[in-house]
N, C-alpha and C positions, 0 to 999 in steps of 0.2 A: 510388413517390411516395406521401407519408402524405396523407392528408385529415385537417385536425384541424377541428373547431366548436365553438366557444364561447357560453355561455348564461350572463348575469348575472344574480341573482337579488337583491333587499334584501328583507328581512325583520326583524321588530320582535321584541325578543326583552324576555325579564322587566328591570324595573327599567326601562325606557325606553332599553335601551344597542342599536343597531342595529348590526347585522349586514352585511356582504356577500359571496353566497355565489357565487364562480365556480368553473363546471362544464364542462372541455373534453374531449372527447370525441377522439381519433386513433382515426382507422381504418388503420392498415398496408395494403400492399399483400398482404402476406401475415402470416399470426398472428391474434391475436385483437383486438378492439377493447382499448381502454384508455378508464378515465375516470381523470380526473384532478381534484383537488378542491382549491380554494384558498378560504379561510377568513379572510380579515383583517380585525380589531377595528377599529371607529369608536369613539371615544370620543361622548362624552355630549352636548354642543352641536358636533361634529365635522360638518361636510357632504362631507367627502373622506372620503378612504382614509389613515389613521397610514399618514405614513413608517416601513418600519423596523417594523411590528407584532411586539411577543412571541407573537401568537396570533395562528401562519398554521400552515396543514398542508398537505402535501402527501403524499399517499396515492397510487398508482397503483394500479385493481382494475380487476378486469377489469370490461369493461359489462354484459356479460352476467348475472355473478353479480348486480349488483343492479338492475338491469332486467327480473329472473324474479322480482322481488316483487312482484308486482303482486299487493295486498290491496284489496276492496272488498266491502260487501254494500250491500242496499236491499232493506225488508221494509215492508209491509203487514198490513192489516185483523185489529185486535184482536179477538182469542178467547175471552179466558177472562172474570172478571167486571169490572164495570167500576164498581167500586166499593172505595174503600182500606179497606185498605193492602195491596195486591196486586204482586207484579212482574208486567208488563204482558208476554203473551207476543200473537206475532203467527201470523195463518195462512199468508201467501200471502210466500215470497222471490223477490224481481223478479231479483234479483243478489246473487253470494253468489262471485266471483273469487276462488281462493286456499282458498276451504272454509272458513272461520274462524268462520262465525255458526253455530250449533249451532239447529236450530228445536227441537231438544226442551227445554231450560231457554231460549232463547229469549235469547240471550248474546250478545256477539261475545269469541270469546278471540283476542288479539292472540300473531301467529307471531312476529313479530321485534320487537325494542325498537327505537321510531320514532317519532317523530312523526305523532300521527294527528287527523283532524278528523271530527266526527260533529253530528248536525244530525237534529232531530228536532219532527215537527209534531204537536196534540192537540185535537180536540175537544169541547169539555166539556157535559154534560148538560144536558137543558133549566132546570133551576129549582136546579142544583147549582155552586158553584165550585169547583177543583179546584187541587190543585198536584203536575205532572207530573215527575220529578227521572231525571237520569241519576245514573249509579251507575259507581262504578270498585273493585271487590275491595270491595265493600260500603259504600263511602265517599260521601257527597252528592259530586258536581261542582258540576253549574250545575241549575237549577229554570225550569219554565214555569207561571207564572201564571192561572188563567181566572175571572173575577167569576161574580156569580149572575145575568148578564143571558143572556137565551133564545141556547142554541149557541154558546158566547163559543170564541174559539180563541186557539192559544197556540202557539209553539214558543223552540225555543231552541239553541243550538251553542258548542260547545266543541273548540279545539285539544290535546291532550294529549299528554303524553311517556309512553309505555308500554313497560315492559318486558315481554319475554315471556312469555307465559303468564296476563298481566293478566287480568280479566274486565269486560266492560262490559254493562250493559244498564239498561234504562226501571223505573222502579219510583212507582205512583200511590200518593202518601204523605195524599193529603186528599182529599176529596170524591167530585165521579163523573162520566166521560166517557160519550161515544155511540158509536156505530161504526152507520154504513149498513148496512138487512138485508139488501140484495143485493148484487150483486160488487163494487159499487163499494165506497171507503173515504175516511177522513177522518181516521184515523191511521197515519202513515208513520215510518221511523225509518230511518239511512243513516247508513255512516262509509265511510273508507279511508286508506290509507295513503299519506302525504304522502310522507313519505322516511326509510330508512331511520337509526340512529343505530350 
Protein backbone atom coordinates (compact mmCIF):
# COMPACT_ATOMS: atom_id res chain seq x y z
CA UNK A 1 0.00 0.00 0.00
CA UNK A 2 1.57 3.51 -1.19
CA UNK A 3 1.04 6.49 1.19
CA UNK A 4 0.88 9.56 -0.90
CA UNK A 5 0.64 13.60 0.73
CA UNK A 6 -0.10 16.39 -0.90
CA UNK A 7 1.20 20.02 -0.05
CA UNK A 8 -0.37 23.30 -1.97
CA UNK A 9 1.73 25.99 -2.34
CA UNK A 10 0.52 29.89 -4.18
CA UNK A 11 3.14 31.92 -4.82
CA UNK A 12 3.45 35.45 -6.54
CA UNK A 13 5.62 35.50 -9.39
CA UNK A 14 7.23 38.64 -11.63
CA UNK A 15 4.70 40.68 -13.65
CA UNK A 16 1.81 39.94 -11.01
CA UNK A 17 0.97 36.46 -13.02
CA UNK A 18 0.46 33.78 -9.82
CA UNK A 19 1.35 30.65 -9.66
CA UNK A 20 0.22 27.27 -7.99
CA UNK A 21 2.77 25.00 -6.93
CA UNK A 22 1.46 21.30 -6.09
CA UNK A 23 3.74 18.88 -4.35
CA UNK A 24 2.96 15.16 -3.70
CA UNK A 25 4.97 13.00 -2.15
CA UNK A 26 4.29 8.63 -2.57
CA UNK A 27 6.07 6.68 -0.35
CA UNK A 28 5.90 2.83 -1.76
CA UNK A 29 5.81 0.21 0.39
CA UNK A 30 8.88 -0.71 -0.98
CA UNK A 31 11.59 1.42 -3.35
CA UNK A 32 12.28 4.82 -2.79
CA UNK A 33 10.13 7.87 -2.14
CA UNK A 34 8.94 9.87 -5.21
CA UNK A 35 7.99 13.52 -5.33
CA UNK A 36 6.05 14.57 -7.85
CA UNK A 37 5.50 18.30 -9.02
CA UNK A 38 2.59 19.88 -10.70
CA UNK A 39 2.75 23.42 -11.94
CA UNK A 40 -0.31 25.07 -13.49
CA UNK A 41 -0.61 28.68 -14.81
CA UNK A 42 -3.22 31.29 -13.39
CA UNK A 43 -3.80 33.81 -15.50
CA UNK A 44 -3.69 37.45 -14.56
CA UNK A 45 -7.25 38.41 -12.96
CA UNK A 46 -7.76 34.44 -12.69
CA UNK A 47 -8.87 33.24 -8.93
CA UNK A 48 -9.01 29.39 -10.24
CA UNK A 49 -6.74 27.03 -11.76
CA UNK A 50 -6.80 27.44 -16.25
CA UNK A 51 -8.64 24.55 -17.28
CA UNK A 52 -6.47 22.67 -19.61
CA UNK A 53 -3.06 24.87 -18.62
CA UNK A 54 -0.14 24.91 -21.50
CA UNK A 55 2.08 25.17 -18.37
CA UNK A 56 1.86 22.07 -16.28
CA UNK A 57 4.89 19.68 -15.49
CA UNK A 58 4.96 16.62 -14.25
CA UNK A 59 8.46 15.46 -13.06
CA UNK A 60 8.85 12.29 -10.83
CA UNK A 61 12.30 12.53 -8.66
CA UNK A 62 13.22 10.92 -6.26
CA UNK A 63 12.67 12.92 -2.65
CA UNK A 64 15.50 12.25 -1.53
CA UNK A 65 17.72 13.85 -4.10
CA UNK A 66 16.07 17.08 -3.42
CA UNK A 67 15.46 16.90 0.04
CA UNK A 68 19.52 16.61 0.72
CA UNK A 69 19.59 20.29 -0.40
CA UNK A 70 19.14 21.74 2.32
CA UNK A 71 21.24 25.21 2.02
CA UNK A 72 21.19 27.80 4.86
CA UNK A 73 23.68 30.22 6.72
CA UNK A 74 23.27 32.90 9.52
CA UNK A 75 26.21 35.11 10.48
CA UNK A 76 27.13 37.84 12.83
CA UNK A 77 29.24 40.49 14.41
CA UNK A 78 31.01 42.82 11.80
CA UNK A 79 35.04 42.72 11.82
CA UNK A 80 36.63 44.60 9.67
CA UNK A 81 36.17 48.65 9.30
CA UNK A 82 33.08 50.06 9.33
CA UNK A 83 33.40 52.65 7.23
CA UNK A 84 32.69 52.80 3.18
CA UNK A 85 33.20 51.60 0.74
CA UNK A 86 34.11 48.31 2.18
CA UNK A 87 32.64 44.77 1.71
CA UNK A 88 31.29 44.07 5.20
CA UNK A 89 32.87 40.74 6.33
CA UNK A 90 31.43 39.06 9.67
CA UNK A 91 33.14 37.14 12.63
CA UNK A 92 30.96 34.80 14.25
CA UNK A 93 28.67 31.87 11.68
CA UNK A 94 25.63 30.78 13.82
CA UNK A 95 24.69 28.46 10.70
CA UNK A 96 26.35 27.62 7.76
CA UNK A 97 24.01 24.06 6.50
CA UNK A 98 25.29 22.80 3.15
CA UNK A 99 29.04 24.80 3.63
CA UNK A 100 28.26 27.46 1.21
CA UNK A 101 29.20 30.81 3.28
CA UNK A 102 32.89 30.98 2.94
CA UNK A 103 34.06 33.33 6.34
CA UNK A 104 37.11 34.18 4.43
CA UNK A 105 35.73 36.64 1.58
CA UNK A 106 32.82 36.58 3.62
CA UNK A 107 30.34 35.37 0.65
CA UNK A 108 27.55 33.01 0.39
CA UNK A 109 28.31 30.98 -3.01
CA UNK A 110 25.08 29.49 -4.14
CA UNK A 111 25.39 25.28 -4.75
CA UNK A 112 22.49 24.78 -6.91
CA UNK A 113 20.29 27.27 -9.04
CA UNK A 114 17.07 28.02 -6.92
CA UNK A 115 15.34 30.14 -5.51
CA UNK A 116 16.64 31.73 -2.56
CA UNK A 117 15.72 34.46 0.08
CA UNK A 118 18.30 36.44 2.37
CA UNK A 119 17.55 39.08 4.95
CA UNK A 120 19.78 41.21 6.47
CA UNK A 121 19.98 43.71 9.60
CA UNK A 122 22.49 47.11 10.08
CA UNK A 123 23.41 49.42 12.51
CA UNK A 124 24.49 52.60 11.81
CA UNK A 125 26.97 55.01 13.50
CA UNK A 126 26.22 57.45 16.01
CA UNK A 127 26.39 60.89 14.04
CA UNK A 128 26.73 58.99 10.59
CA UNK A 129 24.05 57.85 7.80
CA UNK A 130 24.73 54.99 5.96
CA UNK A 131 23.62 52.81 2.92
CA UNK A 132 23.92 49.17 3.40
CA UNK A 133 23.63 47.19 -0.21
CA UNK A 134 23.50 43.29 -0.94
CA UNK A 135 25.46 42.27 -3.81
CA UNK A 136 24.81 39.45 -6.34
CA UNK A 137 28.37 38.72 -8.77
CA UNK A 138 28.98 42.36 -7.97
CA UNK A 139 25.68 43.71 -8.89
CA UNK A 140 23.44 46.24 -6.48
CA UNK A 141 20.22 44.01 -5.54
CA UNK A 142 18.21 45.71 -2.88
CA UNK A 143 19.88 48.60 -0.40
CA UNK A 144 19.16 49.53 3.63
CA UNK A 145 18.85 53.02 4.40
CA UNK A 146 20.06 54.73 7.94
CA UNK A 147 19.64 58.78 8.48
CA UNK A 148 22.02 60.77 10.63
CA UNK A 149 19.86 60.35 13.78
CA UNK A 150 21.86 58.82 16.94
CA UNK A 151 22.09 54.36 16.16
CA UNK A 152 19.47 54.61 13.27
CA UNK A 153 18.84 50.88 11.97
CA UNK A 154 18.08 49.34 8.88
CA UNK A 155 17.64 46.18 7.19
CA UNK A 156 16.26 44.76 4.12
CA UNK A 157 15.43 41.19 2.00
CA UNK A 158 15.40 39.92 -1.13
CA UNK A 159 14.09 36.77 -2.89
CA UNK A 160 16.52 35.73 -5.82
CA UNK A 161 16.83 33.24 -8.59
CA UNK A 162 20.48 32.02 -8.43
CA UNK A 163 22.39 30.06 -10.50
CA UNK A 164 25.11 28.15 -9.56
CA UNK A 165 28.22 29.23 -8.51
CA UNK A 166 26.40 32.89 -8.09
CA UNK A 167 28.05 35.00 -5.29
CA UNK A 168 26.26 36.97 -2.77
CA UNK A 169 27.43 39.16 0.01
CA UNK A 170 26.91 42.82 2.14
CA UNK A 171 28.77 45.61 0.63
CA UNK A 172 28.73 49.44 2.89
CA UNK A 173 28.67 51.75 -0.12
CA UNK A 174 28.09 55.15 2.11
CA UNK A 175 28.77 56.31 5.36
CA UNK A 176 29.50 54.33 8.80
CA UNK A 177 27.86 51.55 11.00
CA UNK A 178 28.56 50.25 14.81
CA UNK A 179 29.04 46.79 15.98
CA UNK A 180 28.91 46.08 20.01
CA UNK A 181 32.48 45.67 21.62
CA UNK A 182 31.53 42.73 23.29
CA UNK A 183 29.90 39.40 22.14
CA UNK A 184 26.94 40.65 21.61
CA UNK A 185 25.98 42.21 18.03
CA UNK A 186 23.78 44.31 16.05
CA UNK A 187 24.64 43.31 12.54
CA UNK A 188 23.40 40.00 11.24
CA UNK A 189 23.03 38.69 7.77
CA UNK A 190 21.03 35.24 6.72
CA UNK A 191 19.86 33.42 3.57
CA UNK A 192 18.68 29.91 2.29
CA UNK A 193 17.48 27.93 0.01
CA UNK A 194 13.82 28.09 -0.75
CA UNK A 195 13.80 25.49 -3.48
CA UNK A 196 15.47 24.20 -5.82
CA UNK A 197 14.99 25.20 -9.73
Amino acid sequence: MNIRLTLVLIAAALNNVYQVYSVAVTVPKRGRPVLETHIPELGDNEATMTAGSVFTSHHPTPAADLLSREVAFSVQKVTNTFHAVTRVHFRDVLTNIGGCWDPITSEFVAPYNGGYYFIFHVLGARHSDFTMTLMKNGVYQVTAYGTEKTFETASNSAFLELRRLDKIWLMLQQGSIDEHPGNETYNTFAGFLMFPL
